[in-house]
N, C-alpha and C positions, 0 to 999 in steps of 0.2 A: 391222427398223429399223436394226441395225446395218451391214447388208450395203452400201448409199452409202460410208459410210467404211469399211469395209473395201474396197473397190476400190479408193479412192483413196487406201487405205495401200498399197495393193499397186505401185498403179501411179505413186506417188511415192515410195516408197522399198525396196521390197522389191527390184523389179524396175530399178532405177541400182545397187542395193548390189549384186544379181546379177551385172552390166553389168562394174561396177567390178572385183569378183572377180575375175571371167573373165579381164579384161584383165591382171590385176597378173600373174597366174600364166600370163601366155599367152607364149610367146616367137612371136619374128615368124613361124616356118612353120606356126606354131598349133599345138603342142605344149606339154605343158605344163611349166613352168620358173619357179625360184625366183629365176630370173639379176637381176630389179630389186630384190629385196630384200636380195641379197646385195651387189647396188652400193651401196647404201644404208648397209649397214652396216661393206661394205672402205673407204667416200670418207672420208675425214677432214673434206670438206667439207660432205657433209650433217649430221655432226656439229652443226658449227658453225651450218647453216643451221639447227638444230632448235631448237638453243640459244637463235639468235638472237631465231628469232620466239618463242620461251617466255618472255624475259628481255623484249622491247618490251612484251608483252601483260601482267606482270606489273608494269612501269612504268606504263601505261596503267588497271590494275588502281587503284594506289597514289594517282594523280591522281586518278584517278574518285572515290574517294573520300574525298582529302581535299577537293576540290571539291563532291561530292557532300552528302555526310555536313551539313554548316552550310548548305546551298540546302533539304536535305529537314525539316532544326530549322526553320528559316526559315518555311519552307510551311506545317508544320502548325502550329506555335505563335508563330509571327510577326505582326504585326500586319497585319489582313485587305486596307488600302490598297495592302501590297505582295505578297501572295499570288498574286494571279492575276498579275502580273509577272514572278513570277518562276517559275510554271507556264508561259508561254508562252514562257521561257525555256528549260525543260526540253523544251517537246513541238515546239518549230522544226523543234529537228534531226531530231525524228523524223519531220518532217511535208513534209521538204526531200530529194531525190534524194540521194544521195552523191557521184554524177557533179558536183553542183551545188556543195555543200559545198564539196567537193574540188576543184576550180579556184578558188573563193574563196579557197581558202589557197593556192592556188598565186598565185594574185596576191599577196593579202596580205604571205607571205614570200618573197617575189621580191626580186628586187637593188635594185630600182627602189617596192616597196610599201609599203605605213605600218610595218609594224611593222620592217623590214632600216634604214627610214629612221632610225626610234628607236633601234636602238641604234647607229649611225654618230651619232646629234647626241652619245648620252651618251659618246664613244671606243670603239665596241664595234665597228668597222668590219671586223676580222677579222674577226668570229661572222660566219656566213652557215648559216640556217635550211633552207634550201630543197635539196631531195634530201643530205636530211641525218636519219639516226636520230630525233632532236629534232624536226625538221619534221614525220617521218613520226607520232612519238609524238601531239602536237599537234594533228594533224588526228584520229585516232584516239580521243582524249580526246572533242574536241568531238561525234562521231561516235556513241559510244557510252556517255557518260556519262548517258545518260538512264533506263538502263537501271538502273543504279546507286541513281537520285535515289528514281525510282519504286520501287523495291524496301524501302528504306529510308523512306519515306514511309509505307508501310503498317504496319510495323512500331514505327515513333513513335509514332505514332498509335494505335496499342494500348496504347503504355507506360499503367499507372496512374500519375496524378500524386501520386497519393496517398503514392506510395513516396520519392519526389525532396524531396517536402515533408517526409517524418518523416525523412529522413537531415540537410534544412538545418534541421530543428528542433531536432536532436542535434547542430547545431554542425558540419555537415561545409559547407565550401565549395562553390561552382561547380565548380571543375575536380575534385573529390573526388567531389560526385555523378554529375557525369558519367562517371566513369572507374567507379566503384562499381555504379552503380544505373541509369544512361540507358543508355549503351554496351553493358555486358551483354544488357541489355533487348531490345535491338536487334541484338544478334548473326547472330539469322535470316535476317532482313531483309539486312545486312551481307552475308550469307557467299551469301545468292541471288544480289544484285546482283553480288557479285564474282564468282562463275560463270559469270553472263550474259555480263558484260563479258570475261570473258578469255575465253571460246569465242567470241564471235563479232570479238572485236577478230583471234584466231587466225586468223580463217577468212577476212580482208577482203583483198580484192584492188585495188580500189578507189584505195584510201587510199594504199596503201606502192608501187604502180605509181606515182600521179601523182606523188605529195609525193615519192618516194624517187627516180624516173627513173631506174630499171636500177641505183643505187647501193646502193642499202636491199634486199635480196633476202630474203625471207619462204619459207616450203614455200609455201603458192598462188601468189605471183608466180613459182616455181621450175615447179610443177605446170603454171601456165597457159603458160610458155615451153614445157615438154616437151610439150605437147600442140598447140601452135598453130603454132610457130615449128622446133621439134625433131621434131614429126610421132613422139615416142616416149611414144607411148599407153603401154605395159608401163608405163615410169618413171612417168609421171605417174599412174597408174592405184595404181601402189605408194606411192608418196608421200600420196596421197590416202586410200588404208588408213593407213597412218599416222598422219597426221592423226587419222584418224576412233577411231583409238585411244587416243591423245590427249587430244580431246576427252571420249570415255568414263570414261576415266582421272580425270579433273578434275571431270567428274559425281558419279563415285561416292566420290572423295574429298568432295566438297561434301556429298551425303546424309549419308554419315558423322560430319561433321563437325556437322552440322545435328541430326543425332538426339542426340550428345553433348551441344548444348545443351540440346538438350528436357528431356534426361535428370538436367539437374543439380536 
């Protein structure tokens, strides 16, 4: 029974991570060499690039959820006329191209689009959004803050209310029980979606190519020029371990993190 998905583990991921290996460690006569890893760690500039997309994805992170976090209160304990409103809210983007998305905002924060228009009326005519960090951030948010919403939704939705009620019966406010008894509550939830969201905001190419146009430079927009444009498989192939380390990295810190809550 298992033996379907095992092929199709093999053949989707055993056998690209093989792929990938091969190539990070291959130098161009086909011998093998550390020489992309070690560019990687002499550039001062990959540095910065690693930096960069860690620091966007963990803004994108922070957005998510404080956008997030009051859409998923909203959902399950909100009054039921606007529930489904603001579920179709949540699942558009999921249910929309990215290619699609993402020229929408290219219009939208264009020099000439509603929102560049808005702040030229309020005096805000220097700001210019578009292949700009901020733009790129933006599109990223709206991209993958569903992720977020949904994650945290399920975890609400567990709380006992029972617990929110005996803390305002003992005289603790709104902001007291939420910070005491909802929030805690929902840590889980919290700490999944915020995973979700920063590995794959990390991994988007998409988003930071259009909105950013060669300005905003990420490790995949780096990885997809070495490999398309630079024809330098090795580099792109090593960047792309990277990454993938990474991402693992941030996994195992989330479980970690996750089992502390359990545990308290």
């Amino acid at each position: 029974m298992l033996a379907p998905l095992g092929v199709i583990f093999v053949i989707g991921f055993v056998l690209p991570l093989v792929l990938l290996l091969r190539y990070a460690f291959q130098a161009p006569d086909g011998a093998f060499s550390v020489d992309a890893f070690a560019t990687i760690l002499q550039t001062p500039q990959y540095a910065a690039l690693i930096g960069r997309t860690l620091l966007l994805s963990l803004i994108t992170v922070v957005c998510s959820a404080l956008i997030g976090y009051p859409m998923a209160l909203a959902i399950v304990r909100g009054p039921r006329s606007i529930r489904g409103l603001l579920l179709a809210v949540v699942t558009m983007p999921m249910l929309t191209s990215v290619v699609v998305k993402t020229f929408g905002w290219s219009v939208m924060l264009s020099s000439t689009g509603p929102v560049q228009q808005a702040l030229n009326a309020i005096g805000l005519d220097g700001v210019r959004l578009l292949f700009t960090p901020v733009g790129v951030t933006i599109g990223l948010v709206h991209t993958y803050f569903p992720f977020m919403v949904l994650s945290l939704i399920t975890s609400i939705a567990a709380i006992d209310r029972r617990t929110e009620e005996a803390a305002q019966s003992l005289g603790s406010g709104p902001l007291r029980v939420f910070w005491l008894i909802t929030l805690p509550q929902s840590l889980e939830g919290l700490l999944a979606g915020a995973a979700l969201t920063f590995v794959t905001s990390m991994s988007a190419l998409v988003t930071p190519q259009l909105l950013g146009g060669g300005k905003v430079t990420t490790i995949v927009t780096v990885i997809f020029q070495q490999a398309t444009v630079a024809q330098n498989w090795s580099l792109a192939a090593a960047l792309g371990i990277v990454l993938l380390v990474i991402t693992l990295m941030i996994l195992l810190l989330q479980t970690m993190a996750v089992r502390r809550v359990l545990q308290r």
